[in-house]
C-alpha positions in Angstrom: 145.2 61.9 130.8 145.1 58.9 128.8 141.6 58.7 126.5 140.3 54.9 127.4 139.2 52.5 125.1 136.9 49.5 125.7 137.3 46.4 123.0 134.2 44.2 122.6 135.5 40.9 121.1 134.8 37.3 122.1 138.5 36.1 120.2 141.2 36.7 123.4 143.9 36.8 120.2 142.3 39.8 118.7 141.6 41.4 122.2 145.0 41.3 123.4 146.4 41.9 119.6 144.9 45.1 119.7 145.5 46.2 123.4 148.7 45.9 123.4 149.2 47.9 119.7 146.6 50.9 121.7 148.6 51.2 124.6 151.8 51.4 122.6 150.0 54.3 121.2 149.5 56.0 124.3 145.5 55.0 125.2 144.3 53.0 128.2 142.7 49.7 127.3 139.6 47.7 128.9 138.4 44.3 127.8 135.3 42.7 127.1 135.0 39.6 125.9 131.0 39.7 125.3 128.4 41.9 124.8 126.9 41.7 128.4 130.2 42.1 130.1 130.4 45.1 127.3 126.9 47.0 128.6 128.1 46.2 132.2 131.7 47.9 131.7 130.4 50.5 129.9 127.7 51.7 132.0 129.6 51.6 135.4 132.8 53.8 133.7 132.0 54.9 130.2 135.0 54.9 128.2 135.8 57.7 125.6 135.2 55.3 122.5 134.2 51.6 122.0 136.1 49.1 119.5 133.1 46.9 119.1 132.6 43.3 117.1 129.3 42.4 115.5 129.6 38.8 115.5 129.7 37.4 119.0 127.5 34.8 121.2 124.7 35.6 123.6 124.2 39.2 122.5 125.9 40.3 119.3 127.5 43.8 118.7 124.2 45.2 117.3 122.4 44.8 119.7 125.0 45.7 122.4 124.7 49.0 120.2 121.4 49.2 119.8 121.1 49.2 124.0 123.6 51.5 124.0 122.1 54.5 122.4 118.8 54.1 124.0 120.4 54.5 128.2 121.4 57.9 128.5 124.7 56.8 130.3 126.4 55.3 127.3 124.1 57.0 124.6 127.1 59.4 123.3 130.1 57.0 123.8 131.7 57.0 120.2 131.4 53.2 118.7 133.8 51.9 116.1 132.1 48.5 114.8 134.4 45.4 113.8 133.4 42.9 111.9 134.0 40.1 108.9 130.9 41.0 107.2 131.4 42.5 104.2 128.4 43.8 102.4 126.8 46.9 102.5 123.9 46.3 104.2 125.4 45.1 107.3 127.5 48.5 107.5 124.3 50.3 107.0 122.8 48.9 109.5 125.5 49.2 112.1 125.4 53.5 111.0 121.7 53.1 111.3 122.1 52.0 114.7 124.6 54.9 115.2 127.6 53.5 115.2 130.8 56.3 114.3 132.6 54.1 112.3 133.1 50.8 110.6 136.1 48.9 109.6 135.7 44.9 108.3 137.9 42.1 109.5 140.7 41.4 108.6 141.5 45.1 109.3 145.3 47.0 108.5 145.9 48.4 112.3 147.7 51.5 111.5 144.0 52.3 109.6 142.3 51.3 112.5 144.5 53.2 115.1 144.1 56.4 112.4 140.0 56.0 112.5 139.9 55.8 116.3 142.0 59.2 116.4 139.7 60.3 114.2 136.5 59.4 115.8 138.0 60.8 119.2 139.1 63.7 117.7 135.5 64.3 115.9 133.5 63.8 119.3 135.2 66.0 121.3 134.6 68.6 118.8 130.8 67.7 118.7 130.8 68.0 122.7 132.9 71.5 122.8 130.0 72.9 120.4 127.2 74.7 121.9 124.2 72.6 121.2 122.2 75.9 120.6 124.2 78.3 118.7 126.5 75.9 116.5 129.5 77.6 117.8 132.8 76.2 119.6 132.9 76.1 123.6 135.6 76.5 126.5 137.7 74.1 125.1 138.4 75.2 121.4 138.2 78.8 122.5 141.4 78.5 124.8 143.4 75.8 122.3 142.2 78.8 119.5 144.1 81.7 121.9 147.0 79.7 122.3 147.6 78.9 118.9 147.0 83.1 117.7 149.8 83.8 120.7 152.0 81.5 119.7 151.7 82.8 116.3 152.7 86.0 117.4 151.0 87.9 114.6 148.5 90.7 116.0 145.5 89.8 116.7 142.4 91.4 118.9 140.4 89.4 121.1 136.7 90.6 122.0 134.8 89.6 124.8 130.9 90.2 124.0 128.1 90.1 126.3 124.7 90.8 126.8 122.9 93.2 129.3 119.4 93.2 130.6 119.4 89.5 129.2 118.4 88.2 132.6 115.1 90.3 132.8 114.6 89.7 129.1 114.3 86.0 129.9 112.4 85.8 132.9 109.8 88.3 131.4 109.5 86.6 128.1 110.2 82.8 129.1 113.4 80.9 127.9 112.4 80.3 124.3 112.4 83.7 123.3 115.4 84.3 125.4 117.4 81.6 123.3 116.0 83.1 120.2 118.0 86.2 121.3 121.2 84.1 122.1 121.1 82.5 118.7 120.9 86.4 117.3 124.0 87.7 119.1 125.9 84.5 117.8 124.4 85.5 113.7 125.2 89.4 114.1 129.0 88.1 115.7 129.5 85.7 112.5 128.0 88.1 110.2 129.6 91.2 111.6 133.3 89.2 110.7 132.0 88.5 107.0 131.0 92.2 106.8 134.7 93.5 108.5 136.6 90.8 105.5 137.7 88.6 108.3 138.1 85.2 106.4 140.3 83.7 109.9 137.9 85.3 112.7 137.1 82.3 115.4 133.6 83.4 116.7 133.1 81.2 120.2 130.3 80.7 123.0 131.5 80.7 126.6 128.1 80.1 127.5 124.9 82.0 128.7 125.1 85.0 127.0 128.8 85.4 126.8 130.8 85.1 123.9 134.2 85.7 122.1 135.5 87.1 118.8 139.1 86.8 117.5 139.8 88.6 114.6 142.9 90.4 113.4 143.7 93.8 115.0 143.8 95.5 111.9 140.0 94.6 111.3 138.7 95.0 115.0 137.1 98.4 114.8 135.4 97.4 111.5 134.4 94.4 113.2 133.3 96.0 116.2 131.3 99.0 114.8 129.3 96.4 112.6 128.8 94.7 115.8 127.1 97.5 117.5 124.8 98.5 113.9 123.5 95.3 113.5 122.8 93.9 116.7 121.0 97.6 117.6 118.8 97.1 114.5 117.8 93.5 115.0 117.4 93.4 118.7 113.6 95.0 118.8 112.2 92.7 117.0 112.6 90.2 119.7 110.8 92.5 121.7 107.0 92.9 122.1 105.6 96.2 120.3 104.6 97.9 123.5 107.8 97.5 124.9 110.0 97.7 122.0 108.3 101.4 121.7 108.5 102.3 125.3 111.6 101.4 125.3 111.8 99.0 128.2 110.5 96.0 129.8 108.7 95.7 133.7 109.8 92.8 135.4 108.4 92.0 139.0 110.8 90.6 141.8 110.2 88.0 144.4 109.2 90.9 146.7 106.6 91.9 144.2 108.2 95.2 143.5 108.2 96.3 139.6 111.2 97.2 138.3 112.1 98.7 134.5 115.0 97.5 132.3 116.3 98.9 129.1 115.9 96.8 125.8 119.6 94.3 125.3 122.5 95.8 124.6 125.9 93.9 124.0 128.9 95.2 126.0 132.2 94.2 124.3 135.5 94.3 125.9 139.0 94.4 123.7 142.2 92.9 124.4 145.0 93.7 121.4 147.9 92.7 120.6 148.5 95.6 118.5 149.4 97.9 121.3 150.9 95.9 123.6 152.5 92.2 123.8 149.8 89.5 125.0 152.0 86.8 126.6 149.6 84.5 127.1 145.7 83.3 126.3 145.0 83.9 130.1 146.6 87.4 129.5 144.4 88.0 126.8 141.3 86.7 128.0 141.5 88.6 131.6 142.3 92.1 129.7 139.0 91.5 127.2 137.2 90.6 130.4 138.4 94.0 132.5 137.3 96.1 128.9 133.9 94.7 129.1 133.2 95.6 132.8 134.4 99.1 131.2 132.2 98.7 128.4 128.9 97.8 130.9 129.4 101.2 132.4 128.2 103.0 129.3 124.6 102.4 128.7 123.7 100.9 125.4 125.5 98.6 122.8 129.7 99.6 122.7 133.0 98.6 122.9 135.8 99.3 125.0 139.4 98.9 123.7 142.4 98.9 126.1 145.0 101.0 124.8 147.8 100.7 127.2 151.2 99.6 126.3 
């Protein structure tokens, strides 16, 4: 699908200059040729970036901005800001305001076209990010798989996640729970250091799921650093009393008490050094079916499949 632009501009020549140079380069355009008809448009369809002129009558591009970022509907929608001011303090003020980009009239379009590539490019790797662990989502996971297959070079994809987590946060409260999220994803980034993995792609599916996708030759090194370091660090999430029992009571809905073992991390591995992995969906369902393996033995491990 097409990524949409709206242009804000009260000169018809620019709006339809510009439109017709966008769709040549393969984006939808929308129109405005004010700032209230911008807020309007953009509110009932947000489009994925705004081209958008300061000087213009009624309500003026900064303050169309301004609006903008303070109504949740059209708070994140990228802004480029045009305009035939000059000096620095204008552009200040338009990045104050939060605008992504500026570019000053007259403007060389092949620049323009290249900065709104680049600001599209830029927020949808801001919104594939997890906003609590740093670390790249769905989206650059599977574009990351495809591009190691493709390559063809060996490569070993782990499937991480954690066990008991569920109990952990509804007996310690959410807070603590995403201090133990943000822990997995350190021990992950610093286990691939450790293993001399200078390419590994450390990813968060979400909850407490993640991915690792090293090279095979460095997966049980990775791995096995894995399983030390999260085993050491996990108690201290943990209150005394139940780091030294061992385990924490958590009471269902029927009021029964029930015990569960401090967090573990299960890891399931899909290689390409055994076998050929024809595909990212290949890949991803064989390091899924290792980790159910993996959640059968108690405690923090790693299941490898071996078949050829």
């Amino acid at each position: 699908m097409a990524e949409r632009i709206l242009i804000v501009d009260d000169d018809p020549d620019i709006l339809q200059f510009v439109r017709l140079n966008l769709e040549l380069d393969g984006f939808e355009v929308d129109l405005a040729g004010g700032g209230r008809e911008a807020l309007e448009k953009a509110a009932a369809a947000p489009p994925d970036l705004m081209l958008l002129d300061v000087m213009m009558p009624e309500i003026d591009g900064l303050t169309v901005l301004r609006r903008m970022r303070s109504d949740p509907p059209t708070a994140n929608i990228p802004v480029i800001v045009l305009t035939a001011r000059s000096l620095a303090e204008d552009r200040v003020r338009g990045l104050d305001l939060g605008a992504d980009d500026y570019i000053t009239k007259p403007f060389d379009l092949e620049e323009l076209i290249a900065r709104v590539k680049t600001v599209l490019r830029r927020s949808q790797q801001m919104r594939d990010l997890s906003p609590l662990t740093g670390l790249p989502g769905n989206f650059r996971i599977a574009a990351e798989l495809e591009d190691r297959v493709a390559q063809g070079e060996p490569f070993a994809l782990v499937h991480a996640d954690l066990d008991n987590f569920k109990a952990f946060n509804d007996h310690y409260g959410f807070m603590r729970g995403d201090r133990v999220i943000k822990f997995t994803a350190k021990v992950l980034l610093n286990a691939a250091a450790v293993a001399g993995e200078q390419d590994a792609f450390i990813g968060h599916v979400g909850g407490d799921d993640f991915v690792a996708i090293v090279r095979a030759e460095n997966m049980k090194a990775f791995c096995d650093e894995v399983v030390v370091t999260f085993d050491d660090g996990i108690l201290e999430h943990y209150d005394t009393a139940d780091a030294l029992q061992g385990y924490i009571e958590v009471t269902d809905r029927r009021g029964e008490r029930h015990a569960f073992p401090i967090c573990s991390l299960s890891m399931g591995v899909a290689t390409a050094e055994h076998k050929n992995l024809s595909s990212e969906w290949e890949a991803s369902a064989v390091a899924s079916e290792m980790k159910e393996v993996a959640k059968r033995t108690p405690g923090t491990n790693y299941q490898v499949d071996r078949r050829t």
